[in-house]
ZAMARSE-194294 format. One record per residue (C-alpha): z, y, x. Coordinates in steps of 0.05 Angstrom, whole numbers. Last residue first. Layout:
((Z,Y,X)) ...
END
This chain:
((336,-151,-18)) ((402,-125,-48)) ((383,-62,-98)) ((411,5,-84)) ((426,49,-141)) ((423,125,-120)) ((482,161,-161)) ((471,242,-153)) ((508,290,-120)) ((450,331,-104)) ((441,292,-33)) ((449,228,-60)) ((517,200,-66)) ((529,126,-56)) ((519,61,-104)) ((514,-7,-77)) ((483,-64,-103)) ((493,-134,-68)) ((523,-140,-1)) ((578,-115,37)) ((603,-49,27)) ((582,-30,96)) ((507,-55,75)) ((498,-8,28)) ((508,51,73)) ((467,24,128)) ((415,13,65)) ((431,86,39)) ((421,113,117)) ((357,72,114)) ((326,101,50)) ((338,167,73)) ((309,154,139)) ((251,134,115)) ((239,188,57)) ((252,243,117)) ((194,209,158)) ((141,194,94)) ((145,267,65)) ((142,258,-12)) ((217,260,-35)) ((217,251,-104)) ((261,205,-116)) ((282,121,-107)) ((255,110,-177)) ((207,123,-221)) ((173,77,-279)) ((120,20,-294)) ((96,-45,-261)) ((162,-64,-213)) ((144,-114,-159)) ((139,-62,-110)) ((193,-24,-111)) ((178,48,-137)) ((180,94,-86)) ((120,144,-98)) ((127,139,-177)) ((88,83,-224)) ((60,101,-289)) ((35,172,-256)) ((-21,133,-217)) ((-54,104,-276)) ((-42,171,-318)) ((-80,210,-265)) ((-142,157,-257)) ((-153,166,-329)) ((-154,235,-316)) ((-206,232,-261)) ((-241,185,-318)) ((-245,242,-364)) ((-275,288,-324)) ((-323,244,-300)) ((-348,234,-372)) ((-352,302,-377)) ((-395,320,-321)) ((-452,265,-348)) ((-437,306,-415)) ((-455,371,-369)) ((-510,340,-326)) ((-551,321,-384)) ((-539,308,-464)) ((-518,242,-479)) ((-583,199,-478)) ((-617,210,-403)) ((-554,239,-370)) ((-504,196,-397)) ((-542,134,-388)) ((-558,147,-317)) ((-498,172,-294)) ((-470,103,-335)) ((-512,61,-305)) ((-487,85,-233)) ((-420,95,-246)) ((-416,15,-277)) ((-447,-12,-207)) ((-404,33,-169)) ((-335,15,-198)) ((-353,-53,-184)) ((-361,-49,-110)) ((-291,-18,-117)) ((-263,-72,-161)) ((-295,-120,-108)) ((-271,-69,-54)) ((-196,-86,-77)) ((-201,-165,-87)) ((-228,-167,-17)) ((-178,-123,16)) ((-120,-160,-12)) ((-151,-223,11)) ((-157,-202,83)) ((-97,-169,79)) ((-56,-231,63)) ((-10,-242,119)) ((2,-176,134)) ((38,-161,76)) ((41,-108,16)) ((33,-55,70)) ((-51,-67,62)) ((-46,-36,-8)) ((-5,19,3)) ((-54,37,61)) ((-111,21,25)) ((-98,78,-33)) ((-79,128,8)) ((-153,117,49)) ((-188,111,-15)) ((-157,175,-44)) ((-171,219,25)) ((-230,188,35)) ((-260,200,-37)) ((-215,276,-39)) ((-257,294,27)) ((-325,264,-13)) ((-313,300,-72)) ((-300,365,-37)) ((-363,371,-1)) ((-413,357,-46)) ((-378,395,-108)) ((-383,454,-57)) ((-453,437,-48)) ((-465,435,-119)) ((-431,499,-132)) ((-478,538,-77)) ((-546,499,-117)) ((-517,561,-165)) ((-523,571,-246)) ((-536,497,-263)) ((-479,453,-223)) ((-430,510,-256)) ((-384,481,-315)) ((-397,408,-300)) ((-400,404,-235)) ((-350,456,-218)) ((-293,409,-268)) ((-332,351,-238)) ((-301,379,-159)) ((-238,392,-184)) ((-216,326,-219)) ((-238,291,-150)) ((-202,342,-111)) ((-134,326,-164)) ((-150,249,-145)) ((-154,264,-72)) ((-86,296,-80)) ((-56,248,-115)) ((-68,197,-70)) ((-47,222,-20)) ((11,238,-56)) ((26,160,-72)) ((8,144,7)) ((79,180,25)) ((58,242,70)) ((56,242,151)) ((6,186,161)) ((-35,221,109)) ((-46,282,142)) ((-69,238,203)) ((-119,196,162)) ((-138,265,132)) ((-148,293,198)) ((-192,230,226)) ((-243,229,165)) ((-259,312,178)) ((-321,283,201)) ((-333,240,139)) ((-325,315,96)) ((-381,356,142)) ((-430,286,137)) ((-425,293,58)) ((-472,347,66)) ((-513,303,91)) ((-527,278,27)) ((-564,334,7)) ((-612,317,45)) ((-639,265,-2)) ((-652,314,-52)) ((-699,347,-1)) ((-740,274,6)) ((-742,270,-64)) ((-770,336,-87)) ((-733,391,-103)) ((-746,433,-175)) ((-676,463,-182)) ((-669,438,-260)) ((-706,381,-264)) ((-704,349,-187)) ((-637,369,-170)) ((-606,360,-244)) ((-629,289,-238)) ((-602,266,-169)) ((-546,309,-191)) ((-531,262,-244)) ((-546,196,-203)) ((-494,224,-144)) ((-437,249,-194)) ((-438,173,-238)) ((-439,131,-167)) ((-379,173,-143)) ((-346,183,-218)) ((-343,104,-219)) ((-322,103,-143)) ((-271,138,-172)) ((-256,99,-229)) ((-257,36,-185)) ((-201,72,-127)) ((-152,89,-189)) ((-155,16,-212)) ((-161,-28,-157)) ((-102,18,-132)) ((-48,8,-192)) ((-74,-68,-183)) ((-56,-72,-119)) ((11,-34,-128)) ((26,-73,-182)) ((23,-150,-151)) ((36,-208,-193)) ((-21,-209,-248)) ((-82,-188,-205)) ((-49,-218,-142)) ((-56,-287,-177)) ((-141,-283,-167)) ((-129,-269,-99)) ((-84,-335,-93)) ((-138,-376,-125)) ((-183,-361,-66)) ((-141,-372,-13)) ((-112,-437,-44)) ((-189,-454,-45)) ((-191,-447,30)) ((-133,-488,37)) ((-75,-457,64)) ((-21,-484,122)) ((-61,-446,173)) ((-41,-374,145)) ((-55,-332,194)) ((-96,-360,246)) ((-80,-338,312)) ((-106,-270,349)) ((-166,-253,396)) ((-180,-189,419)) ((-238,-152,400)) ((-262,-115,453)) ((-323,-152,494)) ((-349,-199,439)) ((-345,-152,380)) ((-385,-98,435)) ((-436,-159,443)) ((-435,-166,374)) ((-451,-98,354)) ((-507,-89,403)) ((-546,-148,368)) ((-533,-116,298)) ((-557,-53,334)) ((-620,-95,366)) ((-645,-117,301)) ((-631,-63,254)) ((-674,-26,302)) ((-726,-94,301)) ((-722,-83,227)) ((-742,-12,218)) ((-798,-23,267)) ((-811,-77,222)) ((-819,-22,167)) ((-876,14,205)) ((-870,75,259)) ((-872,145,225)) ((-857,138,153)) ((-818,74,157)) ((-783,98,219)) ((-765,165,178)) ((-747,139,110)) ((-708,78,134)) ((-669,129,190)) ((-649,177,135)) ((-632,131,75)) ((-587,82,123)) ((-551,143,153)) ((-517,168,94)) ((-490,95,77)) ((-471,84,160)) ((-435,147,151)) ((-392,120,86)) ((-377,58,128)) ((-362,103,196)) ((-309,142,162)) ((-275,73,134)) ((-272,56,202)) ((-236,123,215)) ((-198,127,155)) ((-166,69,167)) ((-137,70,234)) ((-111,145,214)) ((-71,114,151)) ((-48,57,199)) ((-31,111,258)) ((52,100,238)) ((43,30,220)) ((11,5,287)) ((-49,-5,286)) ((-73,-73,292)) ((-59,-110,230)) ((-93,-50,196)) ((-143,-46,245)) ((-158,-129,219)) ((-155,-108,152)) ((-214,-57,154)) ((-255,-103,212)) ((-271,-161,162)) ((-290,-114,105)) ((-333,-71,153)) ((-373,-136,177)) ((-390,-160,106)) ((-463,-159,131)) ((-472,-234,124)) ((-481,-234,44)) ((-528,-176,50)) ((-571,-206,94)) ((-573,-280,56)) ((-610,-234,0)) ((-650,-195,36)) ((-682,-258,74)) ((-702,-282,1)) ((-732,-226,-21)) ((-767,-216,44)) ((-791,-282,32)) ((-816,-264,-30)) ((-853,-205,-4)) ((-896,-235,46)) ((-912,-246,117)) ((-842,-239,149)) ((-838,-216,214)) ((-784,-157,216)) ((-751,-191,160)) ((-739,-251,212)) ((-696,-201,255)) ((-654,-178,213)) ((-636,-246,197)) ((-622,-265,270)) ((-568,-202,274)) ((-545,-205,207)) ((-531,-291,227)) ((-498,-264,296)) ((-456,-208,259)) ((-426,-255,216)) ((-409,-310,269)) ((-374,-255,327)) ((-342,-231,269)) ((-310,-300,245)) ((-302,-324,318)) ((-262,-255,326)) ((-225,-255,263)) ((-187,-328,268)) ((-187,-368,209)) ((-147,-374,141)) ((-135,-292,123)) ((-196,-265,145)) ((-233,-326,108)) ((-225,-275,49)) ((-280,-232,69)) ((-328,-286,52)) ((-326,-312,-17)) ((-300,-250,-55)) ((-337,-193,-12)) ((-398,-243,14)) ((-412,-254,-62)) ((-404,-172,-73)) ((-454,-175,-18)) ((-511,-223,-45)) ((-506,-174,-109)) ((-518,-112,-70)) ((-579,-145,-31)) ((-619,-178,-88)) ((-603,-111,-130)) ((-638,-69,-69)) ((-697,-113,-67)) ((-698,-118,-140)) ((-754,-53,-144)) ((-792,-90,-98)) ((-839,-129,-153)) ((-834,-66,-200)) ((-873,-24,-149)) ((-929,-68,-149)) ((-947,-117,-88)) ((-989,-115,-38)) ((-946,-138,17)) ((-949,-69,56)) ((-959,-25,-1)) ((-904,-61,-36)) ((-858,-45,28)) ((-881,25,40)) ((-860,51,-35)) ((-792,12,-34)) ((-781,53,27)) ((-721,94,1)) ((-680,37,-22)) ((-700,-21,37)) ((-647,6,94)) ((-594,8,40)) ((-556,-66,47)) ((-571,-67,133)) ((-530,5,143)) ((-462,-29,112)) ((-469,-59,189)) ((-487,-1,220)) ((-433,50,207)) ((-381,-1,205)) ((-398,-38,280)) ((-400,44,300)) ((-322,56,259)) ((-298,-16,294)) ((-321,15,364)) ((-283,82,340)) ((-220,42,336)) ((-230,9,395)) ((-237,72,432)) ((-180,108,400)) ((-130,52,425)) ((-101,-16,392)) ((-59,-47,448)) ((-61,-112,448)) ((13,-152,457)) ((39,-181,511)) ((95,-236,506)) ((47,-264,444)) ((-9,-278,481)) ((-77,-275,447)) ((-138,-275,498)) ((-170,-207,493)) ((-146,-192,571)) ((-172,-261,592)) ((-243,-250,564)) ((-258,-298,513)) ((-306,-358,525)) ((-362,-384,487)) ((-357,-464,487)) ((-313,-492,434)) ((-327,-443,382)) ((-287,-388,415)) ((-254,-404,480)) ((-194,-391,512)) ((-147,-415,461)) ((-90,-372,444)) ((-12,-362,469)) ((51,-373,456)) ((115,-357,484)) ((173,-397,471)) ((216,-372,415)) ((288,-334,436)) ((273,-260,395)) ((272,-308,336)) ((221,-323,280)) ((225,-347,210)) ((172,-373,181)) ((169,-444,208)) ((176,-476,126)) ((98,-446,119)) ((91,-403,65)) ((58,-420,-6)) ((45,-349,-42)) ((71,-332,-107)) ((97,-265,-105)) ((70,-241,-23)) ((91,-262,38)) ((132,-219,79)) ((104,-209,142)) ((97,-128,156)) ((80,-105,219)) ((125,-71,268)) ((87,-88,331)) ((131,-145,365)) ((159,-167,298)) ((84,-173,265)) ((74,-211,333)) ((112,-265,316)) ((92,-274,254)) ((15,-274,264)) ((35,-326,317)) ((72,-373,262)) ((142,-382,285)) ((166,-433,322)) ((222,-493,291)) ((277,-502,336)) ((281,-562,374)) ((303,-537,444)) ((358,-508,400)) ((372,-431,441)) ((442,-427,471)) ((477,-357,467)) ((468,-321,528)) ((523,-303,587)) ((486,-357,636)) ((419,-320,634)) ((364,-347,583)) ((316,-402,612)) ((245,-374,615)) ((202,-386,551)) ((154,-445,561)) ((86,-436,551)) ((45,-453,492)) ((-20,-486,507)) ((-82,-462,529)) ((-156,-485,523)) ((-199,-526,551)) ((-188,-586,508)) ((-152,-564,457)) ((-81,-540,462)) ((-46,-572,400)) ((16,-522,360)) ((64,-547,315)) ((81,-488,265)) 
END
């Protein structure tokens, strides 16, 4: 891909001349994208995925001349020289980085459930009725999943760290104006844009996973996606208590200043990296998420499993939200603590990240769903006779949420680097769906079906569904393949590794095409020719 240095910024730099005994490199030879490039310096996949349009300067060679990045985002800001993109040095993605993308996570997702528990305070301070606020939250959840499919998916077309640095600076601004605003329609219609712009998480969650390298992705990911489930619990407690004891714009000009914090952090430690896929059209992004439904398994094996459980998740928290206040007797502010409880499971975030970087995603997976089945089967059979079993059920859901979600987008996001952005979107849209449906259905169920227990049921039932969804396909099925097993059953990620590579060394000494060796118990291991 021809690259132009802009005015003021950097062009690519010629490689040094190779030493007399080296083979002789065609002056002419067609570059590589960057994203390419550095995928081979940090082990990152590149492979485009079934369908998808690529670039005819794909293929890249230890020889290519260096490149590197602008020096300036939008034209005029400019970008530290040690986050300027340079493909002979690549960034090293530390602990501290990661955590900054957990905080810009927490407090981001934050700005969609500030207004839920002060729906009270804000039509007392417009003078309004209750029913006039009530579609606060609904104005904000629905402007997201629009940021989700429309949004998010620019990840994979422009550079991340203009992007960021642009959707944090319009939360930032807007959180702002709701501080001020003298009546409840524009608040309404402030919300609204708000939620679209706070998509911040979903930017950051494919960008660590083109940062990390493979063998920390899983722990990458669970640590962002750590501070996204915090910044949920959070929301409720700070709303409720600077509502309460300050006003709501005191609420607002906190939102404020951390959405103003987060972009100065954005600005000083995100590096900068090429566009990915420069030879797409925005609406060739778009269609080519809507092709990944039909040509991709794993993604949809995961859009699956990961909906039904946020399905249970939405479903459990409206039941118990029920069975707290009818059957224990707590009022809403105590029922809201027990969401903390869920604080115990996000903190144990980076163990299962690092649990999971040792395992084969597929029995992550499995696991969390087996927790998930676990925890409804104590709902339903117990959540009366102790408040004990309902903090148990607490706890464990939330560990076997992570540790499924986590499994779940590290398969996904190993499909190809070049289309995370879009793989991520079409996932948390089934995910952001998931939650809509659990939450009218908890309610449903509880009010009309007979309580806690049938609410309990139904969850039941969909953790199974989610268990025959995931047994269809087997831990090493290839990719492309919809139903069956193959390749196994070994589920520890190192000795599966080198397995498959002695049979591809082994493969590859008969010359190519398939091959068929010994497997440890004698059996025949077919091995297909990439």
């Amino acid at each position: 891909m021809a690259t132009h240095a802009a005015p003021g910024e950097a062009g690519a730099v010629p490689a040094r001349p190779p030493p007399h005994d080296a083979p002789s490199v065609d002056a002419h030879a067609a570059s590589p994208p960057p994203l390419a490039e550095e995928a081979a310096v940090v082990g990152l996949e590149s492979a485009p995925l079934s369908g998808e349009r690529t670039s005819s300067t794909a293929t890249a060679t230890p020889t290519e001349p260096r490149k590197v990045g602008g020096s300036r985002d939008f034209g005029f800001l400019p970008i530290p020289r040690r986050l300027q993109y340079d493909s002979a040095r690549p960034f090293h993605f530390g602990l501290l980085l990661n955590v900054i993308f957990a905080f810009a996570a927490t407090f981001s997702v934050a700005n969609l459930y500030y207004p839920q528990p002060i729906l009270i305070v804000l039509s007392d301070n417009f003078g309004v009725s209750y029913q006039k606020v009530t579609n606060i939250p609904t104005l904000l959840q629905a402007s997201y999943a629009l940021g989700l499919a429309f949004i998010c998916p620019l990840g994979d077309l422009v550079r991340r760290r203009p992007l960021l640095l642009l959707v944090v600076a319009i939360a930032a601004i807007l959180s702002l104006i709701l501080a001020v605003v003298p009546n409840v329609t524009s608040f309404q219609a402030i919300s609204f844009f708000l939620g679209a712009a706070s998509v911040t998480p979903q930017i950051l969650l494919p960008l660590a996973g083109d940062l990390a390298p493979p063998a920390r992705r899983a722990s990458a990911l669970s640590i962002v996606l750590a501070g996204l489930l915090l910044g949920i619990l959070l929301a409720r407690v700070l709303a409720g208590l600077i509502a309460e004891k300050a006003s709501v714009s005191a609420l607002y000009y906190m939102s404020f200043g951390l959405q103003a914090l987060i972009w100065v952090l954005v600005y000083a430690t995100v590096p900068d990296y090429p566009a990915k896929n420069a030879h797409l059209s925005y609406f060739e992004i778009l269609w080519s998420m809507a092709k990944y439904l039909v040509t991709e398994p794993v993604l949809v094996q995961g859009c699956l499993i990961s909906g039904a459980a946020s399905i249970i998740f939405s479903c459990f928290w409206t039941s118990s939200t029920f069975l707290l206040g009818d059957i224990y007797g707590y009022n809403s502010l105590e029922i809201g603590l027990f969401a903390l409880v869920g604080v115990a499971g996000i903190l144990a975030a980076p163990f299962l990240g690092r649990l999971i970087d040792g395992l084969v995603p597929w029995l992550g997976t499995l696991i969390g769903i087996v927790g998930i089945l676990v925890s409804q089967s104590i709902f339903t059979g117990a959540a009366a006779s102790s408040i004990g079993a309902v903090v148990v059920v607490i706890f464990v859901l939330d560990l076997a949420m992570q540790m499924q979600q986590v499994s779940n987008s590290t398969r996904i996001f190993a499909l190809s680097s070049a289309a995370r952005a879009r793989l991520s979107a079409v996932y948390l849209v089934c995910v952001f769906a998931g939650q809509l449906i659990g939450t009218a259905a908890g309610t449903r169920i509880y009010l009309d079906a007979g309580g806690y227990r049938a609410s309990g049921g139904f969850c039941v039932a969909v953790a199974g569904f989610m268990l025959v969804v995931l047994s269809l396909r087997g831990p090493h099925l290839p990719d492309k393949r919809w139903v069956g097993w193959a390749g196994g059953w070994e589920l520890r990620k190192a000795v599966h590794e080198r397995q498959v590579a002695e049979k591809e060394e082994a493969a590859a000494l008969d010359g190519p095409g398939a091959a068929a060796i010994e497997g440890d118990e004698g059996k025949k291991v077919e091995l297909m020719e990439r």
